[in-house]
C-alpha positions, 0 to 999 in steps of 0.5 A: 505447417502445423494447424493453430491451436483453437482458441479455447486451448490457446486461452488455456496455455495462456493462463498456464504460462502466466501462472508459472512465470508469476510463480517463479518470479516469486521463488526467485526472490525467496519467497516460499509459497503456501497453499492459498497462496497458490491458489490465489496465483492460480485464480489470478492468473486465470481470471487476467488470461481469459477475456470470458472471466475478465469481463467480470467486475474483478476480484476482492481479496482481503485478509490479515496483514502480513500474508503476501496480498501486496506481493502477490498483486506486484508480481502481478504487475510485473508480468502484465502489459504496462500500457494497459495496466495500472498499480496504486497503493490507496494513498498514492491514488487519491492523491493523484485523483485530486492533484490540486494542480488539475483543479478548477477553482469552482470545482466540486469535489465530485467533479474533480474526482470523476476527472481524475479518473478519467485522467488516471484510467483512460485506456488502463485495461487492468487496475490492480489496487493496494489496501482497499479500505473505507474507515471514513464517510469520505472513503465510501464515497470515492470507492463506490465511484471508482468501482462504479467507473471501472465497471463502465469502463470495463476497466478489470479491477484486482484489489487488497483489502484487510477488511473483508467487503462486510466489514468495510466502513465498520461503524453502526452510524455510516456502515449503510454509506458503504453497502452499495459497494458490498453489494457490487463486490460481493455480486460482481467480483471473485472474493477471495480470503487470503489467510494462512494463520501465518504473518509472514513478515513477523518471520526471519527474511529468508537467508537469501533474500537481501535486505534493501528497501524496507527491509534494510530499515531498523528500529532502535530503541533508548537510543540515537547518533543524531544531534538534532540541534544541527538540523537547519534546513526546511524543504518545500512541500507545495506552497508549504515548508517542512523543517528543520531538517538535514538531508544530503542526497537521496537521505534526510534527517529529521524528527518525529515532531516535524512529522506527526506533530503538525499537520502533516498529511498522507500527500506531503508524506508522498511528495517527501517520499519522492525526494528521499529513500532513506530515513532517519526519524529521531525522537519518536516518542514513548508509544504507551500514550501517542495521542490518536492523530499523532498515530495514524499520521504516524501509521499513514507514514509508514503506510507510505515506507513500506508501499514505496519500499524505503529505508526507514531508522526510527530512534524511539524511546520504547519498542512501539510495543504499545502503538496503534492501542487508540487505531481500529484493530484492522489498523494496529495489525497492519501497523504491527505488521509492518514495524515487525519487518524492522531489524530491532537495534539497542544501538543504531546502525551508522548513519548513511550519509552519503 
């Protein structure tokens, strides 16, 4: 009978496997990698094998929109135990964290989010967070205290971020409210630059890749199929409706206006998200001069198309080329990022209405 191997080499073959597992996975799908991509890989994988790592507070890793921080992280996923791990996109976790449905009525917002993370986290070993960014005074506050938590809990913390740790909440006036988690990061964590020069996502998807999800999306300017005098539905968003609208299964029509020009938030795009998975977005206006609120709901919206991987048709009157000129800079890339991934149409593909 063969001897066990010594822990060490065991730990050492461990993260090897899962090192060539996550890698396949990803040419399997397409992906080419490239050298900090590899390495990024190579640093993950031993970092999530080696509980002598592990017991570190994580790992930050920021960069350029478009160089596979968010694949990387969900080829991650793939591979690990999933009743000790969690995956959330920033969004889609502070909704969770402050579920109007889990709140007393007297509750302050401190508690309620200290019981969300414990209702959210409780008995997760590894988190891995999508889109790590503080731009408000708000956001500094629930970051500290979710890097605060996970260290408490030992909870092993991988997250994204297009801002590298010293440039988080970037604003001479608040900047001092995010320092105590720089320095937390920069302490406790591995951080790690994720930048090729190269955006991925503003390149043709490779030949064999299919495009489905996102990436069956289209951007069509001058012009639209819909006739919008047609819509004459409203859909129930909580206690609220949003509408009119037509939709007929898994696919919903309806205008820019309903969407960014009301006030719509990030939770009633995730809770829409939930109901349909393709698209089609009429009316978008001329982006030269898009007021400043009507462009972050705008890029809050298709933040959520691209983490859910939704088909998304926008009919616009220009190519966005000017979008995202009120947003921080950080923000317009990631936004341009993102719509660049679009198929450009003069005219619209058909309609799914199935």
């Amino acid at each position: 009978m063969p001897s066990p191997l010594p822990a060490r080499l065991l730990r050492t073959r461990r993260f090897a496997q899962r090192r060539r597992r996550v890698v396949s996975a990803l040419e399997r799908q397409g992906f080419r990698l490239d050298k900090r991509q590899h390495e990024l890989i190579q640093l993950l994988s031993r970092a999530i094998s080696i509980p002598s790592v592990r017991a570190t507070g994580g790992v930050y890793v920021y960069g350029p929109p478009g160089r596979g921080k968010s694949m990387l992280l969900d080829a991650f996923c793939a591979d690990l135990d999933k009743t000790v791990t969690a995956r959330y996109h920033f969004h889609e976790f502070f909704r969770a964290i402050n579920s109007p449905a889990e709140h007393g009525q007297k509750q302050s917002l401190g508690s309620v989010f200290a019981q969300g993370l414990e209702r959210e986290l409780t008995g997760i070993k590894i988190l891995l967070f999508d889109e790590f960014h503080c731009v408000e005074p708000g956001d500094a506050m629930f970051m500290a205290k979710l890097v605060k938590y996970c260290q408490e809990q030992e909870i092993f913390l991988v997250t994204t971020s297009n801002y590298e740790p010293e440039k988080l909440l970037d604003d001479e006036y608040f900047h001092h409210l995010a320092l105590p988690t720089i320095e937390l990061v920069r302490s406790t964590f591995s951080v790690f630059e994720l930048d090729s020069a190269v955006d991925y996502r503003t390149l043709d998807a490779p030949a064999e890749m299919r495009r489905e999800g996102y990436l069956a999306g289209t951007l069509n300017s001058g012009y639209s199929p819909i006739d919008e005098s047609s819509f004459d539905s409203l859909i129930e968003i909580g206690y609220d409706q949003i509408g009119p609208a037509r939709y007929r299964g898994s696919t919903i029509e309806i205008s820019f206006d309903q969407l960014c020009r009301t006030r719509r938030n990030t939770a009633d795009y995730l809770t829409l998200a939930s109901q349909f998975t393709c698209w089609h977005i009429t009316s978008v206006p001329a982006s030269h001069n898009m007021p400043m609120d009507e462009e972050r709901r705008f890029a809050n919206l298709i933040d959520v198309f691209y983490d859910k991987d939704l088909e998304v048709h926008l009919y616009t009157q220009d190519r966005l080329e000017h979008l995202g000129h009120r947003l921080h800079d950080t923000e317009r890339a990631r936004l341009e990022s993102r719509l660049a991934q679009l198929q450009y149409s003069e005219e619209a593909t058909d309609r799914i209405t199935k």
